[in-house]
C-alpha positions in Angstrom: 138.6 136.0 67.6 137.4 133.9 70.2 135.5 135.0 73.2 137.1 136.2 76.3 136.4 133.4 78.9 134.2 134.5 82.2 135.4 133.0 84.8 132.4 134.3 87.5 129.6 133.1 84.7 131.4 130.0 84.5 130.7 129.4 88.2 127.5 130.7 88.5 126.5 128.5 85.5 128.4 125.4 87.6 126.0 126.4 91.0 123.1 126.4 88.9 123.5 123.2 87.8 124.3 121.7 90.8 121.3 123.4 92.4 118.7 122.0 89.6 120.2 118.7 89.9 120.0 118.7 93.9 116.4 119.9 93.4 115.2 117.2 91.1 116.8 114.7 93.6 114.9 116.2 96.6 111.5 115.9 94.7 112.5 112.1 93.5 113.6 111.6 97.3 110.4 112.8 98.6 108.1 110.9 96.1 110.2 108.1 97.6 109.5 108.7 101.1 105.8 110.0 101.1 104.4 106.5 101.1 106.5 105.5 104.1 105.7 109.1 105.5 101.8 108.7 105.0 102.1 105.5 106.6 103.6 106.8 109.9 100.9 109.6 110.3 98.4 106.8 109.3 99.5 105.1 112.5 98.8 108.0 114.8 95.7 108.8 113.4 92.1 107.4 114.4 90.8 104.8 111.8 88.2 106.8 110.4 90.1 109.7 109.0 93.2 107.3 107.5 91.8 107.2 104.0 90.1 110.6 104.6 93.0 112.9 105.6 96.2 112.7 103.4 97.8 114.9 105.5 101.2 114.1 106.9 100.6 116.2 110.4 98.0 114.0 111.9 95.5 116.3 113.4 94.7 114.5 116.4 97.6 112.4 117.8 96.9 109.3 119.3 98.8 105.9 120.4 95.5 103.5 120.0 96.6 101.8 116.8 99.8 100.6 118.6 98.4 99.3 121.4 95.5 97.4 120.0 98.0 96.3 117.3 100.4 94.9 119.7 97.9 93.2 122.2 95.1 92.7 119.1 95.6 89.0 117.8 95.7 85.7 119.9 99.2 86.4 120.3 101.1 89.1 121.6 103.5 90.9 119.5 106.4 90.5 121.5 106.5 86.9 120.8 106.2 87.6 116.6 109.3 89.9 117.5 111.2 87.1 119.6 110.1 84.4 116.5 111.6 86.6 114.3 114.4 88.1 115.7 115.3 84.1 116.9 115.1 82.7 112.7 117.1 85.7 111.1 119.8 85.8 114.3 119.9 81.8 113.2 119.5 82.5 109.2 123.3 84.8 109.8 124.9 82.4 111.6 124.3 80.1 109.4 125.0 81.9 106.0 128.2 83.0 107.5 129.9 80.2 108.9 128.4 77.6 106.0 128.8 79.9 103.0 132.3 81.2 104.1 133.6 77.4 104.7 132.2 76.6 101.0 134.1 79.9 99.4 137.1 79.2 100.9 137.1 75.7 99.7 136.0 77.1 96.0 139.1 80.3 96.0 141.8 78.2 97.9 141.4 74.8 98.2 142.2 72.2 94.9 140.2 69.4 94.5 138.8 67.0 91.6 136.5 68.7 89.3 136.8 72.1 91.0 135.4 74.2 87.6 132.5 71.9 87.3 130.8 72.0 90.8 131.4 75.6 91.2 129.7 76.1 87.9 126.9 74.2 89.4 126.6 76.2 92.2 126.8 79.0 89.8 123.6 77.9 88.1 122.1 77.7 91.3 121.7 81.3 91.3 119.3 81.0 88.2 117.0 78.4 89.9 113.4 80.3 90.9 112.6 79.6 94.2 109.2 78.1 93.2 110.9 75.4 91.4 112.4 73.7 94.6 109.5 74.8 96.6 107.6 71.8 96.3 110.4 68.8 96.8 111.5 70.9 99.5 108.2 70.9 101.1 107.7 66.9 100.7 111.4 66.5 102.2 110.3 68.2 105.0 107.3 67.1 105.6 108.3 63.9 105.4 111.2 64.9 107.8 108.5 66.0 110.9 109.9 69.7 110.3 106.6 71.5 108.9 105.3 74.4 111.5 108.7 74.3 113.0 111.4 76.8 112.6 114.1 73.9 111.0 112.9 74.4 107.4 113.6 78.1 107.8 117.1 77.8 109.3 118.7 74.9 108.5 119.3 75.2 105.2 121.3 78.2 106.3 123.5 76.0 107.6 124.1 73.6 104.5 125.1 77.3 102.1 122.5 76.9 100.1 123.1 80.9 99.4 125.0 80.9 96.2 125.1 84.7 95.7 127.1 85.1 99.5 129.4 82.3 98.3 130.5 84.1 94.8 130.5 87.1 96.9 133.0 85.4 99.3 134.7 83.8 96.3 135.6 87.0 94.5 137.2 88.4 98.1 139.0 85.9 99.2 140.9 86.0 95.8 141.8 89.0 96.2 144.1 87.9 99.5 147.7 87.3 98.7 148.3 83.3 98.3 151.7 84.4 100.0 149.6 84.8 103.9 148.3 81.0 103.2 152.4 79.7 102.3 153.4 81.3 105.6 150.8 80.0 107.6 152.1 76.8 106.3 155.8 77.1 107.1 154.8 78.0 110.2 152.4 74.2 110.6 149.0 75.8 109.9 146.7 73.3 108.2 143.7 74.0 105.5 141.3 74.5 108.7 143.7 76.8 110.5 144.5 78.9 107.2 140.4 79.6 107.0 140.6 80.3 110.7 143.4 82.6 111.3 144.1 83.8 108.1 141.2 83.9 105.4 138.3 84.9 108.4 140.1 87.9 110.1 141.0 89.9 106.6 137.3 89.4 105.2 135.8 91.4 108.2 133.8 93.8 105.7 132.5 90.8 102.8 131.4 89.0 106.5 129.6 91.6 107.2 128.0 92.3 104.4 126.4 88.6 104.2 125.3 88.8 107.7 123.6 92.1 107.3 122.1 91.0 103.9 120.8 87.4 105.5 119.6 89.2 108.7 117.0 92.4 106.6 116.2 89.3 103.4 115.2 86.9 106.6 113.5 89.3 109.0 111.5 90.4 105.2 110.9 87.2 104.5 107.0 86.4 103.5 106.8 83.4 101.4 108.7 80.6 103.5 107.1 81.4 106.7 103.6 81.1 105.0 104.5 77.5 103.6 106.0 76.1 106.5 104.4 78.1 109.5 100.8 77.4 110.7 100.2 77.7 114.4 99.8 81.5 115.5 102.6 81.3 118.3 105.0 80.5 115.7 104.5 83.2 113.4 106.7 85.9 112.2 106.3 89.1 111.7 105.8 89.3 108.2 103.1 86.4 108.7 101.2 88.0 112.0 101.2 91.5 110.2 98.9 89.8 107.1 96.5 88.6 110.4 95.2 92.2 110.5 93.9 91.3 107.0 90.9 90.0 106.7 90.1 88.1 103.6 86.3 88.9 104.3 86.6 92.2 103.6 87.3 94.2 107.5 91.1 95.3 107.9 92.3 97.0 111.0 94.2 99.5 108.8 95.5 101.3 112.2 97.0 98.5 114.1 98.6 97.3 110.7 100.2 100.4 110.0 101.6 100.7 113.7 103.0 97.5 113.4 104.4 97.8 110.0 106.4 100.8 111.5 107.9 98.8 114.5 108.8 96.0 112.0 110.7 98.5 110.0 113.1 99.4 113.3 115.0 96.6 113.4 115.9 96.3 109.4 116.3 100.5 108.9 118.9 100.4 112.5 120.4 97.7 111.1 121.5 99.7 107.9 122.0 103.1 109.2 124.4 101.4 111.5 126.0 99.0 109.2 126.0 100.9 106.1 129.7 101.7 105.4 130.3 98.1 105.9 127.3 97.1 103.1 129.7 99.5 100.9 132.7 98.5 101.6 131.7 95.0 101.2 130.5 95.5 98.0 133.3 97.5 96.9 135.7 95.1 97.7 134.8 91.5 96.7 132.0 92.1 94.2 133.2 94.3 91.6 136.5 92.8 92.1 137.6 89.4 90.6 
């Protein structure tokens, strides 16, 4: 005969579980977080006792690192903020307006050899960066643009971001065809369609690419440091590698503070934002 089920084992078993498995995700969590956690004590702590006390409660508080960091190079932080906050506001527009124009062409429009370039752009996706680097640079160069801000931004413009278009792509198929023969009835052209149609009912795959463009820009290391070399124009990626010296001497206190205020923008940016990243992504990339 087969055992009389226990319903109050059964449950006890269940919250067992449920605790082990919220345990082991509070130790991965904090295994996560320690390194961002020592960093922030490392910033209130004097230089001598960063590398010397692991502790997370610094014992001695004090706000020294932050103000040499922010007043410690030729150039005043505020303007690395201003440089940066001026090419990743830029680097959204941009993505959005350019890579929205070139998806709505792609999911509505018809035109000769639609398959083929859309493939092409596609492949895009699979170029490395470092293989464009170098015409890129000579383009530019020979364009006057090097140590300005227009190789940085104006590509933005031209939707040179394939992943946001095939994001775009894969939502705007998913609005009814129907909207756009309406809007026709009623005199709407291609342009107006895109406009008063296709923008307002993508709100959340919009916001996604802006929110995307604005933390992969503000991060961004590598393109600054090819096309940036005056001080004032610096971002903050760039100025935060100036407490680095390739001598040997680091200011490990003023880099740390700084890294922490370069994080503010990026982590408000997603706390605030984050049911639209998900949304987003719910909706136009696992949907085709």
């Amino acid at each position: 005969m087969r055992a009389a089920s226990h319903p109050a084992s059964d449950v006890l078993a269940r919250r067992l579980r449920g605790l082990a498995a919220h345990g082991v995700l509070i130790l991965c969590s904090v295994g996560m977080l320690y390194p961002v956690l020592w960093m922030v004590a490392s910033s209130f702590k004097p230089e001598q006792l960063i590398f010397s006390d692991f502790t997370l409660w610094p014992r001695d508080f004090s706000l020294k690192a932050y103000v040499e960091g922010w007043n410690g190079l030729s150039v005043s932080f505020t303007r690395f903020f201003l440089n940066s906050a001026l090419v990743s506001s830029l680097a959204v527009i941009g993505n959005v307006t350019a890579c929205s124009l070139a998806a709505y062409a792609f999911a509505r429009l018809n035109f000769r050899l639609k398959r083929l370039w859309f493939a092409l752009m596609l492949g895009t996706l699979m170029l490395p960066y470092h293989v464009t680097l170098i015409p890129q640079y000579v383009l530019f160069l020979n364009l006057g643009w090097v140590n300005t801000f227009l190789p940085l931004v104006v590509p933005k413009f031209l939707a040179v971001d394939a992943f946001f278009i095939f994001l775009m792509v894969q939502f705007f198929r998913t609005i009814p065809r129907e909207l756009d023969e309406a809007a026709m009835i009623d005199g709407c052209g291609p342009f107006k369609i895109y406009l008063l149609v296709i923008l307002p009912l993508s709100k959340p795959v919009l916001a996604t690419a802006a929110i995307f463009s604005f933390i992969w820009t503000w991060d961004d290391f590598f393109g600054p440091l090819i096309y940036l070399s005056d001080t004032v124009h610096y971002t903050v990626p760039l100025a935060l590698r100036s407490f680095v010296d390739s001598s040997g001497r680091s200011e490990w206190g003023p880099l740390f503070a700084m890294s922490i205020l370069s994080l503010v923008p990026v982590f408000l940016v997603f706390l605030f934002c984050q049911r639209l990243i998900i949304r987003g992504i719910s909706t136009s990339g696992l949907r085709g």
